[in-house]
C-alpha positions, 0 to 999 in steps of 0.5 A: 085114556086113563088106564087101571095101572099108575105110573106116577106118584100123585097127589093126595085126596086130602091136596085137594080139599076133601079134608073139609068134607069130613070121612064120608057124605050122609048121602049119596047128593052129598058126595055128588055135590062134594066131587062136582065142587072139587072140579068144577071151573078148573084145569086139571093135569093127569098122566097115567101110562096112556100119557099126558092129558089135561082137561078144563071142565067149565061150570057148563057141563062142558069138557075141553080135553087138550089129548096127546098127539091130537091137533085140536081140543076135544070137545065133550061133556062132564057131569057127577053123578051117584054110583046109583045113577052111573049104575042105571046107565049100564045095560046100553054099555060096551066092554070098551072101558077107555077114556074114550069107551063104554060103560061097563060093570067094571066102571062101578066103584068097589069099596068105600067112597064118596058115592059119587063118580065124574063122568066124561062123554065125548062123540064119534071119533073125537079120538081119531076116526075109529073112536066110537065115542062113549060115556066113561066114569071114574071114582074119586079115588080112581081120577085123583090117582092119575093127578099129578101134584100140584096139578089144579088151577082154578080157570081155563089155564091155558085157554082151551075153550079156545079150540086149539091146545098151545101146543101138541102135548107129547103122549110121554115122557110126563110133562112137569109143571116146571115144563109149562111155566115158560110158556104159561107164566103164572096167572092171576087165577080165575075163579072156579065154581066149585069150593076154594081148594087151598 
C-alpha cells in the first residue's frame, strides 16, 4: 500500500528515462504511452512506509505483486491511462485510496504531469480476507516517489509470474538491493516491451 508520506530517498524521474521524453507530451496519448513504455516488462522495487513491495508488470496487462508478509504473489491487472479516463471511473469509487482500495477524488493528480496515471487492480481479498479489492491510480510523480534507486530490471527478475515469491519479503526494515544479489545474482536481462531505460 503505497502511502502519501515517503521515507526513503528515491530515484529521480530523469533515472528512468523520462529525459528522452522532453517537459511534457502534446497530448494526453502521449503521456500514456510515455508512462506504459517506462513499465512495461519490468520489475520494479518500492518501499514507501507501508514496507517493501516489488511488482512485475507483463506486457499482458497482467501484474505479479511479490507483497510483504504474504505466502503467495498477487496476482491482478495494470494499465496506463489519462488523467481524463481515471477521472471517468470516479462515481463507483470508495474513500479507500490504499494500494488495495477505491478509487477516489484524491486519486486524481494535482499539478503538472505527464496526463497519465498507472493503475493497479486486484480482486477480493487479494490482501487478506477483509480486503475488498479495488482499482488504485498513481501519477508518475507519485509512483517514482516510492522507487528505490536502482531499483528497475527489465524482465520478471525473480520469477513471479511463477506464483510463489522467493521468499517472504519482510514489511520493514527497507530491503537493499545489496540484500538480493545472493540470492539473485546478476542476470542476463530479458527484454522489456517498453523503451530502453539505460
Amino acid at each position: 500500500m503505497r502511502g502519501a508520506l515517503r521515507v526513503r530517498t528515491v530515484i529521480r524521474v530523469a533515472a528512468l528515462g523520462l529525459v528522452v521524453l522532453g517537459a511534457a507530451p502534446a497530448n494526453a496519448q502521449t503521456g500514456v504511452n510515455a508512462l506504459f513504455d517506462l513499465l512495461c516488462g519490468r520489475t520494479v522495487h518500492f518501499y514507501d512506509l507501508s514496507g517493501n513491495q516489488i511488482e512485475y508488470t507483463a506486457g499482458d496487462g497482467t501484474a505479479y505483486l511479490w507483497f510483504h508478509d504474504l505466502p503467495g504473489v498477487i496476482v491482478g491487472t495494470w494499465g496506463v491511462y489519462s488523467n481524463q479516463e481515471v477521472q471517468d471511473r470516479l462515481p463507483g469509487g470508495s474513500d479507500d485510496t490504499g494500494r488495495d482500495g477505491g478509487l477516489d477524488g484524491r486519486d486524481i493528480l494535482e499539478g503538472p504531469s505527464f496526463g497519465a496515471q498507472v493503475c493497479y487492480e486486484y480482486g477480493p481479498g487479494a490482501f487478506g480476507p477483509l480486503d475488498p479489492g479495488g482499482f488504485h491510480c498513481f501519477s508518475e510523480a507519485e509512483l517514482f516517489e516510492t522507487v528505490v534507486a536502482g531499483g528497475v530490471f527489465a524482465g520478471d527478475r525473480y520469477s513471479l509470474r511463477d506464483g510463489e515469491p522467493p521468499f517472504i519479503l519482510p514489511e520493514h526494515p527497507f530491503q537493499t538491493l545489496e540484500s538480493f544479489e545472493a540470492d539473485f545474482p546478476e542476470l542476463p536481462p530479458e527484454p522489456a516491451c517498453g523503451v530502453p531505460i539505460s
